[in-house]
N, C-alpha and C positions, 0 to 999 in steps of 0.2 A: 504494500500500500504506500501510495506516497500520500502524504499530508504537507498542509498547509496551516499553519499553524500564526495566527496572529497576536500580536503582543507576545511572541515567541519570546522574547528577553525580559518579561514581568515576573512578577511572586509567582501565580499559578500558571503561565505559558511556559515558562523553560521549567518548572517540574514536569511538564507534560512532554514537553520538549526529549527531555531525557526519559519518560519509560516509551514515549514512542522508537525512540533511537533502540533502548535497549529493546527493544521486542521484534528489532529487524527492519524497523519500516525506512524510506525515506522521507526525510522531514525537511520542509524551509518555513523558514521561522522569516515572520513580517516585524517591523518593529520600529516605531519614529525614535523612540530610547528618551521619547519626554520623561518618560519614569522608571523605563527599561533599566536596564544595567548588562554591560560586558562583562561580568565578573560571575555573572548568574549564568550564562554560555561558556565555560570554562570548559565542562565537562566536554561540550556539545561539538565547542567550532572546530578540534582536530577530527571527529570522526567525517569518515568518507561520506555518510549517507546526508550529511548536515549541510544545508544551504543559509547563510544568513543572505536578508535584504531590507536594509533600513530606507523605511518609506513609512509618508501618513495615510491614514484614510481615507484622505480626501487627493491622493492621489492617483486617480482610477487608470492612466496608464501603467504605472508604478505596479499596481494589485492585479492589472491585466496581463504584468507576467508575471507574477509571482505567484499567479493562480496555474497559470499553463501547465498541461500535466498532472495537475494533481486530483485524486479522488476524492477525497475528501478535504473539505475546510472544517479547522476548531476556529469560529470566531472568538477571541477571547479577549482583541482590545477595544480600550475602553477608557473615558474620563472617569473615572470609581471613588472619590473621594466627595461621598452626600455634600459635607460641610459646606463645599465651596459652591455648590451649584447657582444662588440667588447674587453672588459675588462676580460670579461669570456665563451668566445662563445659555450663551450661544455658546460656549466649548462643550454641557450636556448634549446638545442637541448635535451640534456637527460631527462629534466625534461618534455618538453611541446611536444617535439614531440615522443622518446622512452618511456617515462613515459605514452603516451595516449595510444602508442600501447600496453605496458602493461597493461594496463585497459580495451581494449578491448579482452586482449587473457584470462584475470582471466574473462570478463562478458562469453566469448566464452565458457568457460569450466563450469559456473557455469548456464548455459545457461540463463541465461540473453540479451536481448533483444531490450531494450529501453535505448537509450543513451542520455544526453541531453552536450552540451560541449559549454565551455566559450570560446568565438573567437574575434579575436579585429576588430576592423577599422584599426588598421595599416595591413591587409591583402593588405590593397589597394595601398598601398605605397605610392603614390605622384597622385594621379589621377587628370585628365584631365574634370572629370565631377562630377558638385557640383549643388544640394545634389547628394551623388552617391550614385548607386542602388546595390541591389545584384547579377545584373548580370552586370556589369561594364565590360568594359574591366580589365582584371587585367597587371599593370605595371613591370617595374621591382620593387622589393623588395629591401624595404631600410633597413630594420633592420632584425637583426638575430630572433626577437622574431615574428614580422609576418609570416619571413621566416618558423619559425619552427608552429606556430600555424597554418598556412596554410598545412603545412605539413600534421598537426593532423588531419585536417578538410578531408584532402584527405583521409587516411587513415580509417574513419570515413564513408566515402560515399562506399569507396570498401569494408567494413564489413557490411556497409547494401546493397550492391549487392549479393558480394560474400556468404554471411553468414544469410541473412535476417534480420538484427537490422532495426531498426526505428531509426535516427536520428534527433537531433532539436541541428539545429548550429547555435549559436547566434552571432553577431558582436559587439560585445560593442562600445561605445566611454568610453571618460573616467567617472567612476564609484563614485559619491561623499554619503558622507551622516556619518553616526554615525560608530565607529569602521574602519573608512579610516587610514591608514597608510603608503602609501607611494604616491607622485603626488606634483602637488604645491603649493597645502593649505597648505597641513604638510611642505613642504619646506620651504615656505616663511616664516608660524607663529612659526616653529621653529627658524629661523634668528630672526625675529622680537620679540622673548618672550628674549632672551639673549643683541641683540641692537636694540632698537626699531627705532633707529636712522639712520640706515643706512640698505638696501636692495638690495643684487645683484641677479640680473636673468640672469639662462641662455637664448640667443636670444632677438630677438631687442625689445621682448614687445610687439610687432604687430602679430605675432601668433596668426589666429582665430582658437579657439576649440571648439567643441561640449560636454557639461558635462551631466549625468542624474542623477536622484537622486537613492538609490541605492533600494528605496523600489518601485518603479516605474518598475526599472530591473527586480525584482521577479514578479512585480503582471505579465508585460509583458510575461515574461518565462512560468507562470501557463497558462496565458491565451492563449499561443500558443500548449501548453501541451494539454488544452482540446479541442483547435477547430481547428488546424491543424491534417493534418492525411495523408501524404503523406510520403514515404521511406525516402527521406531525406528532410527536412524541414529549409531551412535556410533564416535568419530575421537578416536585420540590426534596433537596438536598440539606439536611441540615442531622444535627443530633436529635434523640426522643428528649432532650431537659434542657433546661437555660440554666441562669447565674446569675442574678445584678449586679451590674457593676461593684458594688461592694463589696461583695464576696470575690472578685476578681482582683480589686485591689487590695484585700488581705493575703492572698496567694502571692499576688507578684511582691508585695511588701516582706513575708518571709521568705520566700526564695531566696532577696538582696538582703537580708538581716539590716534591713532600716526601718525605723516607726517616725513619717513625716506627720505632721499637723496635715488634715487636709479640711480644703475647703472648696464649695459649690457653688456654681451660679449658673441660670437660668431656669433655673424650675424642674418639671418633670421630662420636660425635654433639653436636651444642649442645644441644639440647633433647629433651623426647619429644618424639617424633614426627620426627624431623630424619631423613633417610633420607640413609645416607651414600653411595650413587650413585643418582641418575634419569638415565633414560636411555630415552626412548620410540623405540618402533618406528614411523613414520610412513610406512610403504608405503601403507596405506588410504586418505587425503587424498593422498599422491602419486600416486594412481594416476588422480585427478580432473583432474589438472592444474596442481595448487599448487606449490609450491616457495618456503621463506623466500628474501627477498632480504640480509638483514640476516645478517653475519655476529654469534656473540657478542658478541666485541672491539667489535666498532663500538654492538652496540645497548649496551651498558656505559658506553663512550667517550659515547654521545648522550643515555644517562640521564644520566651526571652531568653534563654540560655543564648540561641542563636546571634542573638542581636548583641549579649556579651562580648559574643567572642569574634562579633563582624563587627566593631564601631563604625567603620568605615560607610558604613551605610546609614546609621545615623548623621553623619555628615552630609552625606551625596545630597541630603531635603531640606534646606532650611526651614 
């Protein structure tokens, strides 16, 4: 198989990156490196089967050969950080929702077929029903970045009406593990590696979230690859528990053996768009055969080790 693999040099593209490589296949990996990193390709750019090609989105000749040949696309880049989106609202939209259409018009012309596309839990906005499903009512939309990833997802289902693709839409929760750069591990042990002594969070702290680990998300995504097989296929991903934020920052605070003062601002939300519980219903991907292996605690405990012993990547964001 060869893949096409965008945001090939992110947190979750070059973990994909590499068990694709390992499993045989050929892989080119797309990537503008706005948040990318060459240090996350280490493993990838001497193997033979590995293509890198740094390009945007919004480059549709760029994507129209970077698609050529391949059987499959992982769409997986992406403007991902909620916070910013009412800060910057046309980079939601360009990047996540015209950046997917341009990926499906270079799969279109290179006749490419099989789509696989990274989609959040904040599709759901603020719902009414916990764990929620994939057919959920859908609410109004609180943030620009579901707004626009919903978008993509649309967009998505009418190229495999209209066009015949195959889709597999995944809904993340949020994504932890080795190579994580942005979320509130990285936030918090950034504050806390400068003043260990003091801690602010945005929202009261009571924030329940749903985290996965981020090799759990792959194995999940292959295993819906091989045993789903419907026109469009969409699966929410996340663990069966949450954690509020609170219990998350007494975890990372023993891990580093420090007790900062901490303090809150904003309410029950941090930001728009901050959804003050996720909590996905995941019976549809368990009914495949999946199952995370990675409790919270640990995939938390194995991000910030990570981020330990990478400072460098605390650096690379101001």
């Amino acid at each position: 198989m060869r893949a096409l693999v965008t945001g090939g040099a992110g947190f979750i593209g070059s973990h994909l990156v590499d068990r694709l490589l390992h499993e045989g296949h050929d892989v080119v990996a797309y990537d503008s490196f706005a948040t990318g990193q060459d240090r996350f390709l280490e493993r990838a750019v001497p193997h033979p089967r590995f293509t890198l090609v740094r390009g945007d989105l919004l480059d549709r000749a760029a994507l129209g050969s970077a698609a050529a040949g391949a059987d499959i696309v992982f769409h997986l880049a992406a403007s991902a950080d909620v916070r910013f989106g009412t800060a910057c609202p046309d980079r939601d939209v360009s990047q996540n929702t015209v950046g997917t259409f341009n990926v499906l018009e270079a799969m279109r012309a290179a006749g490419v077929t099989r789509i696989v596309f990274s989609s959040t839990g904040s599709v759901y906005g603020e719902p009414a029903v916990f764990p929620t499903p994939e057919d959920a009512p859908f609410p109004l939309q609180t943030s620009l970045y579901g707004a626009a990833k919903l978008a993509g997802e649309a967009l998505i289902q009418a190229y495999c009406e209209g066009f015949g693709f195959q889709g597999y839409i995944f809904r993340f929760v949020s994504i932890l593990g080795e190579r994580y750069s942005h979320g509130h591990v990285f936030d918090f042990y950034k504050q806390l590696r400068v003043h260990p002594q003091e801690l602010r969070v945005l929202g009261d702290g009571h924030q329940r979230k749903s985290y996965l680990y981020v090799h759990d998300c792959i194995d999940a995504s292959l295993c819906a690859l091989e045993r789903a097989h419907g026109r469009v296929n969409i699966f929410n991903l996340g663990t069966h528990d949450f954690c509020e934020v609170n219990r998350s920052i007494a975890w990372i605070v023993e891990e580093l053996g420090v007790t900062p003062a901490v303090s809150y601002s904003g309410g029950v939300r941090g930001w728009i768009g901050d959804s003050p519980f996720i909590l996905l219903d995941c019976r549809r991907i368990r009914t495949l055969g999946w199952a995370p292996r990675v409790s919270i605690r640990d995939g938390i405990v194995r991000t910030l080790r990570y981020l330990q012993q990478n400072p460098w990547l605390l650096d690379a964001r101001p």
